[in-house]
PDB file of N, CA, C and O in Angstrom:
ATOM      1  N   UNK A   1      85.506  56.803  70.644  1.00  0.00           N
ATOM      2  CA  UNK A   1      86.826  57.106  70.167  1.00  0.00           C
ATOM      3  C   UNK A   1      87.714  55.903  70.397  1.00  0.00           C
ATOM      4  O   UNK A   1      87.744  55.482  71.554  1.00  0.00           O
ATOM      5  N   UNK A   2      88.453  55.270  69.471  1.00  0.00           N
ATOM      6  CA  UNK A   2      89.482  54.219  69.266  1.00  0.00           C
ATOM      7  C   UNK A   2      90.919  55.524  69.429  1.00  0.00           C
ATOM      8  O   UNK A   2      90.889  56.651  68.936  1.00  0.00           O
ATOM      9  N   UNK A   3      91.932  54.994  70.158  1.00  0.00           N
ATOM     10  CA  UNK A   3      93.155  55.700  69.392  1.00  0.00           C
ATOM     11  C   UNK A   3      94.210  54.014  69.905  1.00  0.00           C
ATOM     12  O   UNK A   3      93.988  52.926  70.437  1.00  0.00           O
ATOM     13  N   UNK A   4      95.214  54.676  69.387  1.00  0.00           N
ATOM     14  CA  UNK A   4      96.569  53.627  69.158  1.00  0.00           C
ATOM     15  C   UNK A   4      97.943  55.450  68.479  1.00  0.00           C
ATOM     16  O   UNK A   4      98.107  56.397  67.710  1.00  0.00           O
ATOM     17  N   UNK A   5      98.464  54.617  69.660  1.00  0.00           N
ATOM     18  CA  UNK A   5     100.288  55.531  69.567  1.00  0.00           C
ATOM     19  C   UNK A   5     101.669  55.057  69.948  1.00  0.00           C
ATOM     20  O   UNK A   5     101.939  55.135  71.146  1.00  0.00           O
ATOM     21  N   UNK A   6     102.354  54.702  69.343  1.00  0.00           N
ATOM     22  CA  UNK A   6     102.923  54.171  69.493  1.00  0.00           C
ATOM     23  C   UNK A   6     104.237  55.030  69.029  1.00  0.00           C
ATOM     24  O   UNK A   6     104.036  56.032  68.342  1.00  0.00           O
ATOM     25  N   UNK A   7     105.615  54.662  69.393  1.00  0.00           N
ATOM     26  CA  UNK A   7     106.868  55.693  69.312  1.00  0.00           C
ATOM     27  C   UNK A   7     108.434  54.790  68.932  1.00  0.00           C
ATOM     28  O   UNK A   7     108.644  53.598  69.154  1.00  0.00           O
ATOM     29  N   UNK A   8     109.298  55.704  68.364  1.00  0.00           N
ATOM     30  CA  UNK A   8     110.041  55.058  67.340  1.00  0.00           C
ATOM     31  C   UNK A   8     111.406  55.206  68.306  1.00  0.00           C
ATOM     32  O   UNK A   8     110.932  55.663  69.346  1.00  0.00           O
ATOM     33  N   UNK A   9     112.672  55.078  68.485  1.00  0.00           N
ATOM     34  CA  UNK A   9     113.809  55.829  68.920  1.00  0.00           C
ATOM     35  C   UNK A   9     113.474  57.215  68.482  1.00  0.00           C
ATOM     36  O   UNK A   9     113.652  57.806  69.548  1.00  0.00           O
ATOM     37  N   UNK A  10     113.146  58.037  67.715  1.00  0.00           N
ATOM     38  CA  UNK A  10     113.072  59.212  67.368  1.00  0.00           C
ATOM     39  C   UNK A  10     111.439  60.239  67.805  1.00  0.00           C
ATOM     40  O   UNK A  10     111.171  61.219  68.501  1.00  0.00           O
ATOM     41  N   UNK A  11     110.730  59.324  66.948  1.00  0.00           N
ATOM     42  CA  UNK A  11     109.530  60.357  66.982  1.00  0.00           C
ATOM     43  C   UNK A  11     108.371  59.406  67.066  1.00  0.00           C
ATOM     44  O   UNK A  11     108.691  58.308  66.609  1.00  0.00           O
ATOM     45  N   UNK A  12     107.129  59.456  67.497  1.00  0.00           N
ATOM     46  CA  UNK A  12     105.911  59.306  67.786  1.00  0.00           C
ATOM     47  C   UNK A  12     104.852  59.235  66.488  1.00  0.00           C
ATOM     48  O   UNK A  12     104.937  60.162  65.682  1.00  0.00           O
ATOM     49  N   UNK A  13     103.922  58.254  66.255  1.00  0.00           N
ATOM     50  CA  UNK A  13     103.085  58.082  65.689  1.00  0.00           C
ATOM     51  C   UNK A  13     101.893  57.822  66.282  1.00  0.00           C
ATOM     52  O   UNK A  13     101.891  56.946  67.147  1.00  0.00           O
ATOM     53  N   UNK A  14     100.576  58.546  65.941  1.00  0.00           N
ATOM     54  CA  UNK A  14      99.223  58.146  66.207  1.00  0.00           C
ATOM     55  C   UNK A  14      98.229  58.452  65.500  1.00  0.00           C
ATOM     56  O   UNK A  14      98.111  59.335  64.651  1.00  0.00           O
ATOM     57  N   UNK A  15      97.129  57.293  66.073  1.00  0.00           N
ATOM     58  CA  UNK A  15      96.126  56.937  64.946  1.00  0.00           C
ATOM     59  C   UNK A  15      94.683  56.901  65.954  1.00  0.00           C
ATOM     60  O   UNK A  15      94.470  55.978  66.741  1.00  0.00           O
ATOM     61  N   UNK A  16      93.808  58.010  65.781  1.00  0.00           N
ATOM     62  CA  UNK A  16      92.070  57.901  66.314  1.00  0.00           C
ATOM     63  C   UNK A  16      91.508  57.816  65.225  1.00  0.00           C
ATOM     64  O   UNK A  16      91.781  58.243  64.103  1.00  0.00           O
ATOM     65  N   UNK A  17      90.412  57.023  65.784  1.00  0.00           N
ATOM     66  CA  UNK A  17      88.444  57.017  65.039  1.00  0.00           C
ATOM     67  C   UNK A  17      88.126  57.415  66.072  1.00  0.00           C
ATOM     68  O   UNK A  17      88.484  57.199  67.230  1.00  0.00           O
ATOM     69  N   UNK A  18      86.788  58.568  65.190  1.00  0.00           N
ATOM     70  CA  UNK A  18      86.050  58.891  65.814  1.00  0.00           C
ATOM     71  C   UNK A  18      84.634  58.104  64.775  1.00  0.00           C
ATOM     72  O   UNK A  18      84.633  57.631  63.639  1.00  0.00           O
ATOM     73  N   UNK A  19      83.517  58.272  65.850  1.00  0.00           N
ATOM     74  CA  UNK A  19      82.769  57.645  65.281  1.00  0.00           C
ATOM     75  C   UNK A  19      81.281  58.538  66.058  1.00  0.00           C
ATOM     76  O   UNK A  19      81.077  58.667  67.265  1.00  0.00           O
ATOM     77  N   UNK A  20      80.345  59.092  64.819  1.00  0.00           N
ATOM     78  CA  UNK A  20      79.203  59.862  65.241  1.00  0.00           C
ATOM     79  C   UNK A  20      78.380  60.048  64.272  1.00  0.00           C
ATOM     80  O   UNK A  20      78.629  60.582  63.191  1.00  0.00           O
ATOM     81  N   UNK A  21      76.947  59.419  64.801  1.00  0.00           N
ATOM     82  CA  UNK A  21      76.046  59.332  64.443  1.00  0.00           C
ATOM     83  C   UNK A  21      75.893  58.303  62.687  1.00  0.00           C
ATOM     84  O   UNK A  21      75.243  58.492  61.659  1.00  0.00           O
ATOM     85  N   UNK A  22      76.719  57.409  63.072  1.00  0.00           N
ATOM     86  CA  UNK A  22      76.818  56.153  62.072  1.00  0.00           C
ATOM     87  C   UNK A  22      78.304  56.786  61.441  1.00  0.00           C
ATOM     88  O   UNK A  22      79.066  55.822  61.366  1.00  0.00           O
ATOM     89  N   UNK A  23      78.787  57.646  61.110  1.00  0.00           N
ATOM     90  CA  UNK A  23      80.165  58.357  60.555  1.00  0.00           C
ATOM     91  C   UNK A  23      81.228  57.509  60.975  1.00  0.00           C
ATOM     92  O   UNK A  23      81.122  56.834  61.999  1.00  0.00           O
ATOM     93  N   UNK A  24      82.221  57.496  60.277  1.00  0.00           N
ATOM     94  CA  UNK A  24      83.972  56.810  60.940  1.00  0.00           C
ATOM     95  C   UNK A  24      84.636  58.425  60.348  1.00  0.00           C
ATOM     96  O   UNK A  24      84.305  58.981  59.301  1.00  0.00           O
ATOM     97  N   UNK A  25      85.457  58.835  61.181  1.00  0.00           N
ATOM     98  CA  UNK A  25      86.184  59.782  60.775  1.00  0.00           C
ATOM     99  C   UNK A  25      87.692  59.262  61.687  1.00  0.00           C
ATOM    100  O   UNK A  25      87.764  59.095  62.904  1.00  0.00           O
ATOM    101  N   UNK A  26      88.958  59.059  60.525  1.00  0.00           N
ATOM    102  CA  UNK A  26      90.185  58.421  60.817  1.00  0.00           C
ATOM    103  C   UNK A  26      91.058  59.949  60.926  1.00  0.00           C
ATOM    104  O   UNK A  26      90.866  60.844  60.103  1.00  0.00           O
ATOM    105  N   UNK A  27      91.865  60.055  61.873  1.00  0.00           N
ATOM    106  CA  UNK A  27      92.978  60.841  61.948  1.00  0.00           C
ATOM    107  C   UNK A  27      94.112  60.166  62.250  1.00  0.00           C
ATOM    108  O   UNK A  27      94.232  59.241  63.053  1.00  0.00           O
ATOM    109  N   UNK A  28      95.026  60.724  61.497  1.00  0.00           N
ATOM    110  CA  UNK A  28      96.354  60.251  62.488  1.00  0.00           C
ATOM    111  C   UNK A  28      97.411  61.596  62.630  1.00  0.00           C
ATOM    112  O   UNK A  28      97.479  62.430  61.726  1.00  0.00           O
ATOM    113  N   UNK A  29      98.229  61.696  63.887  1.00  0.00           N
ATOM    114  CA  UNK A  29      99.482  62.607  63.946  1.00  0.00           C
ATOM    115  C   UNK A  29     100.714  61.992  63.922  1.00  0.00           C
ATOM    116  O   UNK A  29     101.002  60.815  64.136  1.00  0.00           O
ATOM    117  N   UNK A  30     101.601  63.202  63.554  1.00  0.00           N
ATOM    118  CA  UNK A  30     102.951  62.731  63.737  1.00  0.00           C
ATOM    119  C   UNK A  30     103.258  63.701  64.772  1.00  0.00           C
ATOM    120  O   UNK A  30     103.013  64.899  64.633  1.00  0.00           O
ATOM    121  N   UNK A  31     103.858  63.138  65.937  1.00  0.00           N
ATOM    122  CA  UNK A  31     104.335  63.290  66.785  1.00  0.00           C
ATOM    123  C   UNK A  31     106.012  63.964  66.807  1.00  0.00           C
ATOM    124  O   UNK A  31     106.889  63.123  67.004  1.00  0.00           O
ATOM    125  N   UNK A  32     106.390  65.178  66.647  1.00  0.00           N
ATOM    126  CA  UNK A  32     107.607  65.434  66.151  1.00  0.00           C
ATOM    127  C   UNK A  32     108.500  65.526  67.609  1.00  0.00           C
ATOM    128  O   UNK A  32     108.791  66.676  67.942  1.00  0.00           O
ATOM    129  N   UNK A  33     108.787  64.844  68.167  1.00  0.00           N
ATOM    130  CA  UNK A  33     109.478  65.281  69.272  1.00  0.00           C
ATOM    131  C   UNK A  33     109.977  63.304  69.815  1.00  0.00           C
ATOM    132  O   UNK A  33     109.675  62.290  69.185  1.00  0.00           O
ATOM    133  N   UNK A  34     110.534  63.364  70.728  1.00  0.00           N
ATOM    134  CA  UNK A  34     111.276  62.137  70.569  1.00  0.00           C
ATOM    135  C   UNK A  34     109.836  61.906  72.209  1.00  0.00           C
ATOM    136  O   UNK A  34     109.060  62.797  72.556  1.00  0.00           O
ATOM    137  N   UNK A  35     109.913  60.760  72.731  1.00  0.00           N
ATOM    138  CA  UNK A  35     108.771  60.094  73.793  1.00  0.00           C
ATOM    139  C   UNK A  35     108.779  58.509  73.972  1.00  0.00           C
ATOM    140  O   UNK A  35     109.046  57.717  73.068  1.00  0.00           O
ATOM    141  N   UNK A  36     108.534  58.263  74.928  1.00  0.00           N
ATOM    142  CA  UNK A  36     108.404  56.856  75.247  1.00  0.00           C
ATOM    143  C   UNK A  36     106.592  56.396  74.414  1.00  0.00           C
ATOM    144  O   UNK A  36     105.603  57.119  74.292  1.00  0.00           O
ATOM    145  N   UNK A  37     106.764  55.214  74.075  1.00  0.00           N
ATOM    146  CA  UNK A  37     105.631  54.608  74.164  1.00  0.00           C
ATOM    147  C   UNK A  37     104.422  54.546  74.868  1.00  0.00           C
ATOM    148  O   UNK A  37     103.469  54.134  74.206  1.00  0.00           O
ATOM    149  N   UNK A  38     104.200  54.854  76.071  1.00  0.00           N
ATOM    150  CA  UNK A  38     102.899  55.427  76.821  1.00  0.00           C
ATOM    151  C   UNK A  38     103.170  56.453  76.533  1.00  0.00           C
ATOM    152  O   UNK A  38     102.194  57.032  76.057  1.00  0.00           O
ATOM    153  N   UNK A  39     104.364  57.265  76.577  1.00  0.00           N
ATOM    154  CA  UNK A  39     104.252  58.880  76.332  1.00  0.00           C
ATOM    155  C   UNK A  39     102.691  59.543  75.056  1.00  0.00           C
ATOM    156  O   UNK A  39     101.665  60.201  75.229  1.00  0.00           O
ATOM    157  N   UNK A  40     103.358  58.882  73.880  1.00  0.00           N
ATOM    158  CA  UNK A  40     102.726  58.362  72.860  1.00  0.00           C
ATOM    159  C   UNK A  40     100.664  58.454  73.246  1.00  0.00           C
ATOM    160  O   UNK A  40      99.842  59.362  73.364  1.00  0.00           O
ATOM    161  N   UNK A  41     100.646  57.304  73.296  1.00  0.00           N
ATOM    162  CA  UNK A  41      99.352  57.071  73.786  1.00  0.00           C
ATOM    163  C   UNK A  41      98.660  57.545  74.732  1.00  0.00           C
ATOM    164  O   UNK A  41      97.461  57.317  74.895  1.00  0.00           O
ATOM    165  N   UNK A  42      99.754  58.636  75.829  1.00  0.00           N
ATOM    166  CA  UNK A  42      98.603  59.402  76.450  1.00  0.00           C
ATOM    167  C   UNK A  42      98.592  61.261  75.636  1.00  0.00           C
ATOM    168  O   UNK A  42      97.952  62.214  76.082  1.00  0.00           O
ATOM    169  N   UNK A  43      99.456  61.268  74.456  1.00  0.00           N
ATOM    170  CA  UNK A  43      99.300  62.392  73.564  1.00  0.00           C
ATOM    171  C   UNK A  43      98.185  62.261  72.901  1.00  0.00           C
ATOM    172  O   UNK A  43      97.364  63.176  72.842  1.00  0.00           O
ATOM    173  N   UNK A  44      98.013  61.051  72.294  1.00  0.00           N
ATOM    174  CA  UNK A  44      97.215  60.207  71.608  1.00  0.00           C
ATOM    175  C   UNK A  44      95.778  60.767  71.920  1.00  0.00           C
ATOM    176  O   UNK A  44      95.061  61.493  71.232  1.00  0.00           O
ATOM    177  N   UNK A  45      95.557  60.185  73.232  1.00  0.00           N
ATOM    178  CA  UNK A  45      93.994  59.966  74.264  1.00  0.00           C
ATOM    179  C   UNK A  45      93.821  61.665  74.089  1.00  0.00           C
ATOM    180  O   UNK A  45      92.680  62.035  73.813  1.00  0.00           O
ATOM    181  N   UNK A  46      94.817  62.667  74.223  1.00  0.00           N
ATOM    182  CA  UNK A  46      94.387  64.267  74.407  1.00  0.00           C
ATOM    183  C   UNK A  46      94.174  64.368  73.010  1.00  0.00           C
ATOM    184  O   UNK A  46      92.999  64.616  72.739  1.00  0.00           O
ATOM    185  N   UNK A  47      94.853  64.267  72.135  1.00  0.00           N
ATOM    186  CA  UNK A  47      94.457  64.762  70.666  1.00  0.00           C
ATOM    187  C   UNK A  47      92.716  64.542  70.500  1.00  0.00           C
ATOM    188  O   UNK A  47      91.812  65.359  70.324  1.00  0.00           O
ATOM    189  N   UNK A  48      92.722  63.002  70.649  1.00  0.00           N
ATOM    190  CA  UNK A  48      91.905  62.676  70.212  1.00  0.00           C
ATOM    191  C   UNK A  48      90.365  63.016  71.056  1.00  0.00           C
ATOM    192  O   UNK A  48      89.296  62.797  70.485  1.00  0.00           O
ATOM    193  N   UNK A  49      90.427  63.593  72.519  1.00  0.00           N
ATOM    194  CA  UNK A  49      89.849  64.123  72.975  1.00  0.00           C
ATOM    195  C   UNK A  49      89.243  65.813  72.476  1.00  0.00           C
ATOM    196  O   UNK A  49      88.183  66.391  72.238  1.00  0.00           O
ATOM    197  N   UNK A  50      90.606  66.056  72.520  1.00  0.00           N
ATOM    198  CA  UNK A  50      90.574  67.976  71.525  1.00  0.00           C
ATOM    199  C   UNK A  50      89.602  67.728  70.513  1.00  0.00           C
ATOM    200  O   UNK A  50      88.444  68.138  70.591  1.00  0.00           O
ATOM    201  N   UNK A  51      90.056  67.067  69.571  1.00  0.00           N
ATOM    202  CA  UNK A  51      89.360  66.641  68.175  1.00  0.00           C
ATOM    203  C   UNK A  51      87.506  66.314  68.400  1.00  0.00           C
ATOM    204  O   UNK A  51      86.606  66.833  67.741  1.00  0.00           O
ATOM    205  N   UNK A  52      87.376  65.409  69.415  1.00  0.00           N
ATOM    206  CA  UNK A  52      86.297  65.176  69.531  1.00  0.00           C
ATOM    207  C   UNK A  52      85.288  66.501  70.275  1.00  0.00           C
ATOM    208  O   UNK A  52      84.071  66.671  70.205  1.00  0.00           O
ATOM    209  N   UNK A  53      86.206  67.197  70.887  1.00  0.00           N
ATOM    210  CA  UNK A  53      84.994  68.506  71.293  1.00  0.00           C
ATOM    211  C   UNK A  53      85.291  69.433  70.220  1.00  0.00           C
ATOM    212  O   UNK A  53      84.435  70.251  69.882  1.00  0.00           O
ATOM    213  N   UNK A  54      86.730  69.372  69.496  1.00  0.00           N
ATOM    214  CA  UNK A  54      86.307  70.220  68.382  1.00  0.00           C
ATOM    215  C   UNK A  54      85.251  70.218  67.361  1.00  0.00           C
ATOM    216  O   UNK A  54      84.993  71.221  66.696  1.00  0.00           O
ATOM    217  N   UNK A  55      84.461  68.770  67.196  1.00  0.00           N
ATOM    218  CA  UNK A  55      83.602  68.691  66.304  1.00  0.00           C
ATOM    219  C   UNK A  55      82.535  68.584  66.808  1.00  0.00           C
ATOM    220  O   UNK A  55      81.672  68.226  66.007  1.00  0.00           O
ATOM    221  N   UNK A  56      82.162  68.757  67.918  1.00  0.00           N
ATOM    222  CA  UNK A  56      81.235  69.074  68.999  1.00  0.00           C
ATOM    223  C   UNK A  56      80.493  67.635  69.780  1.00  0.00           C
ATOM    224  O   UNK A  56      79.633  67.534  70.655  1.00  0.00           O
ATOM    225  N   UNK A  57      81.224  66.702  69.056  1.00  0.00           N
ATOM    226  CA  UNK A  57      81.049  65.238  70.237  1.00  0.00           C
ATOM    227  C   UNK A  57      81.470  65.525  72.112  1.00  0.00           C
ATOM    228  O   UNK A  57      82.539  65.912  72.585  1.00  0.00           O
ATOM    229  N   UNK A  58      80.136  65.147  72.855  1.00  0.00           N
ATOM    230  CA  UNK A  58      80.401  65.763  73.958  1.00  0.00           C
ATOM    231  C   UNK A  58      80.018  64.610  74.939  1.00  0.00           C
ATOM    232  O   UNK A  58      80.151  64.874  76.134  1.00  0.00           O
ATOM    233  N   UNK A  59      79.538  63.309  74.587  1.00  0.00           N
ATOM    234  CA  UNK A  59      79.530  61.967  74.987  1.00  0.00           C
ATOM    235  C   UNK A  59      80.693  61.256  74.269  1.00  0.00           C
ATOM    236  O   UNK A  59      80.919  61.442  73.074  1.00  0.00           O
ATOM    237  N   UNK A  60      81.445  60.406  75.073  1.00  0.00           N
ATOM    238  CA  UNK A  60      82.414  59.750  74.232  1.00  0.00           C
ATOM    239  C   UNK A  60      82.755  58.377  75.063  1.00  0.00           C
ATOM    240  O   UNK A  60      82.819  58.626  76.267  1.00  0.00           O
ATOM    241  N   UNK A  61      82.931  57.351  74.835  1.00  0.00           N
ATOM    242  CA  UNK A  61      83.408  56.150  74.957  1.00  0.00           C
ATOM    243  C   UNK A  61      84.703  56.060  74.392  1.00  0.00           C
ATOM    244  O   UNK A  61      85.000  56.152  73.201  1.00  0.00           O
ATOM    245  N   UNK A  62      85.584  55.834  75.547  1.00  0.00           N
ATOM    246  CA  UNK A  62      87.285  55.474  75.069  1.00  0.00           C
ATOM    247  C   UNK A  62      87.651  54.144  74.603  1.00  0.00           C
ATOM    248  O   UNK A  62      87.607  53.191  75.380  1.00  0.00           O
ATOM    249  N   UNK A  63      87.985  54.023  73.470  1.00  0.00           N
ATOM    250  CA  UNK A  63      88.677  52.425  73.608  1.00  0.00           C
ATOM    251  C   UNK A  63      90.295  52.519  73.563  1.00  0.00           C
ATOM    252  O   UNK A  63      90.508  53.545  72.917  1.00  0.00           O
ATOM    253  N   UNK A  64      91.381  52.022  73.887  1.00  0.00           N
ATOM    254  CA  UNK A  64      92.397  52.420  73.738  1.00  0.00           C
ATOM    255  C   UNK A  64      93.151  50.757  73.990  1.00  0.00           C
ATOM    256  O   UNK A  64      92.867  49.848  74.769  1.00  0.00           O
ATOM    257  N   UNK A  65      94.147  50.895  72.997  1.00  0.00           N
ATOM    258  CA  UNK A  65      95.403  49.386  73.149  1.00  0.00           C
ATOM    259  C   UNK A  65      96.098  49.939  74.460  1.00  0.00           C
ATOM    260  O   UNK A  65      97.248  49.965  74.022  1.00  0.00           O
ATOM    261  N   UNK A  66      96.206  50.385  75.717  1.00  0.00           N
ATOM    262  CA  UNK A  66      96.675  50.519  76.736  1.00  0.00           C
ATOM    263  C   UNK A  66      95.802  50.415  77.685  1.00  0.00           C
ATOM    264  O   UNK A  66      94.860  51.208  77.717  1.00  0.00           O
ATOM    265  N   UNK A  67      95.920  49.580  78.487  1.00  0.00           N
ATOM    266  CA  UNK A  67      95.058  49.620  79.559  1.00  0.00           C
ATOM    267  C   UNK A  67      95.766  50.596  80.601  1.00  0.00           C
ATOM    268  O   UNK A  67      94.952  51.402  81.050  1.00  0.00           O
ATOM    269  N   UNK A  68      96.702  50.710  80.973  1.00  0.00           N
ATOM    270  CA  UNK A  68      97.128  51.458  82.097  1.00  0.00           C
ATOM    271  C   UNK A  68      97.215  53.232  81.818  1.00  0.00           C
ATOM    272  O   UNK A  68      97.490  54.164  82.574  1.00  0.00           O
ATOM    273  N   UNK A  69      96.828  53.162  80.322  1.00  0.00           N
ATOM    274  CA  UNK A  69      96.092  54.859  80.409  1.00  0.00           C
ATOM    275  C   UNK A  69      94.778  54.794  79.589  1.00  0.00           C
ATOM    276  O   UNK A  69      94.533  55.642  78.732  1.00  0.00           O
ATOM    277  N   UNK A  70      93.997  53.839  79.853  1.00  0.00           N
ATOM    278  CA  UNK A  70      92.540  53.686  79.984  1.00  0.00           C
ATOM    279  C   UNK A  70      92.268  53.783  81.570  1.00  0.00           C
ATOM    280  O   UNK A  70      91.377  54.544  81.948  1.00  0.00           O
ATOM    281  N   UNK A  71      92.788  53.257  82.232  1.00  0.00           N
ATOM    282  CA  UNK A  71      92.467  53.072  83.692  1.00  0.00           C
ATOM    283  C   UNK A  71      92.772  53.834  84.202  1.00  0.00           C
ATOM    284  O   UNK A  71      91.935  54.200  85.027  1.00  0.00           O
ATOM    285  N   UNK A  72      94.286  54.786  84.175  1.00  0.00           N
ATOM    286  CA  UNK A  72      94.270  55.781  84.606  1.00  0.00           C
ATOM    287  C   UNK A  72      93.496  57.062  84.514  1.00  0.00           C
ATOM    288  O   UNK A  72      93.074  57.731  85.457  1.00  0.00           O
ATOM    289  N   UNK A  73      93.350  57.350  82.950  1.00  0.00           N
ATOM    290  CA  UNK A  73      91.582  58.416  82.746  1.00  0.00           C
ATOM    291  C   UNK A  73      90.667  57.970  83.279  1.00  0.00           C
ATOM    292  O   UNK A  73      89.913  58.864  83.662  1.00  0.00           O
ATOM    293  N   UNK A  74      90.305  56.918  83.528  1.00  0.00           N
ATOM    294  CA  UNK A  74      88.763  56.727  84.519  1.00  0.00           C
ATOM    295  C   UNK A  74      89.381  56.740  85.878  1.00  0.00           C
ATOM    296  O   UNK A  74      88.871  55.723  86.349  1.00  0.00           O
ATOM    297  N   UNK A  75      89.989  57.126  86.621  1.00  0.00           N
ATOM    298  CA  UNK A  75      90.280  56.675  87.554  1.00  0.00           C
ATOM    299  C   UNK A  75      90.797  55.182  88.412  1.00  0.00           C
ATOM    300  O   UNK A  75      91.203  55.093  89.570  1.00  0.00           O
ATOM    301  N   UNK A  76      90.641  54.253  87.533  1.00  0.00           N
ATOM    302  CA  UNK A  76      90.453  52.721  88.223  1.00  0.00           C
ATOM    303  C   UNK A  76      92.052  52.686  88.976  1.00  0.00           C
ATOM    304  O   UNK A  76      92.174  52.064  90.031  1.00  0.00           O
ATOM    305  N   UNK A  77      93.253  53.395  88.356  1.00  0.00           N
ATOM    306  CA  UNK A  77      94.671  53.260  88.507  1.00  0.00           C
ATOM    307  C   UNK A  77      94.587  54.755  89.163  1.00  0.00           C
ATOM    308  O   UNK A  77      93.747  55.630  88.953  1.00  0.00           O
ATOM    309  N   UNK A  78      95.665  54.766  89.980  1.00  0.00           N
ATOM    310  CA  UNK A  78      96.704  56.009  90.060  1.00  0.00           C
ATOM    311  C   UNK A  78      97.599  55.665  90.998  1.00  0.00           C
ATOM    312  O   UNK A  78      97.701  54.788  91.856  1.00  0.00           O
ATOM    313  N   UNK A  79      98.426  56.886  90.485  1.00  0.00           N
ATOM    314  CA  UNK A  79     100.075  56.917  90.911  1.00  0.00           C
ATOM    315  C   UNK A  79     100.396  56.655  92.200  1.00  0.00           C
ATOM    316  O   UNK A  79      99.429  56.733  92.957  1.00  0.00           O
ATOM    317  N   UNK A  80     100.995  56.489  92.491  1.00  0.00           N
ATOM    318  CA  UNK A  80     101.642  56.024  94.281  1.00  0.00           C
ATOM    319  C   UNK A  80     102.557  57.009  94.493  1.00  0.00           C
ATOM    320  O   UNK A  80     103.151  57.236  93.439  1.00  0.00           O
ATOM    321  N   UNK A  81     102.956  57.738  95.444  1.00  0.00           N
ATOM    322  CA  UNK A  81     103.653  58.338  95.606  1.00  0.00           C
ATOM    323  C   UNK A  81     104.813  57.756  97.009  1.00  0.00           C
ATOM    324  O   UNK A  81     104.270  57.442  98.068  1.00  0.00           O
ATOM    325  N   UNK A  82     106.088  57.675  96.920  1.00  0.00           N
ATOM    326  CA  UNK A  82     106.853  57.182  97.345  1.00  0.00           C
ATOM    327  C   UNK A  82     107.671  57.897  98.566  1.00  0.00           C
ATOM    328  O   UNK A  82     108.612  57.313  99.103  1.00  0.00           O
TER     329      UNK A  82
END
């Protein structure tokens, strides 16, 4: 799974591939609600997760334009608490 999300002053845009068994299957959402830019891309990473067990992909490889919510789903990052 590829995704990319990115967010406007107003509303949210995003874009996954999925990719199975040689297939490309492109989605994108519109995001109707106002969000920051990681906001975005970690809506993004769940859609595109939903989507992928909805079609019964149950191995998946993330690629994502954010590293700090790539790292945070694997664990490599987390939060600090103050």
């Amino acid at each position: 799974m590829e995704f990319d999300g990115s967010s406007t002053e107003n509303k949210g845009g995003t874009n996954v591939i999925l990719r199975k068994n040689g297939g490309k299957i492109q989605l994108s959402f519109k995001l109707d609600f106002k969000c920051s830019d990681n906001e975005a891309k970690y809506e993004v990473l769940a859609l595109g997760l939903f989507e992928a067990l909805r079609r019964g992909i149950h191995v998946i490889r993330i690629k994502g334009d954010s590293n700090l919510v790539v790292k945070q789903v694997t664990g490599d990052f987390a939060l600090k608490h103050t």
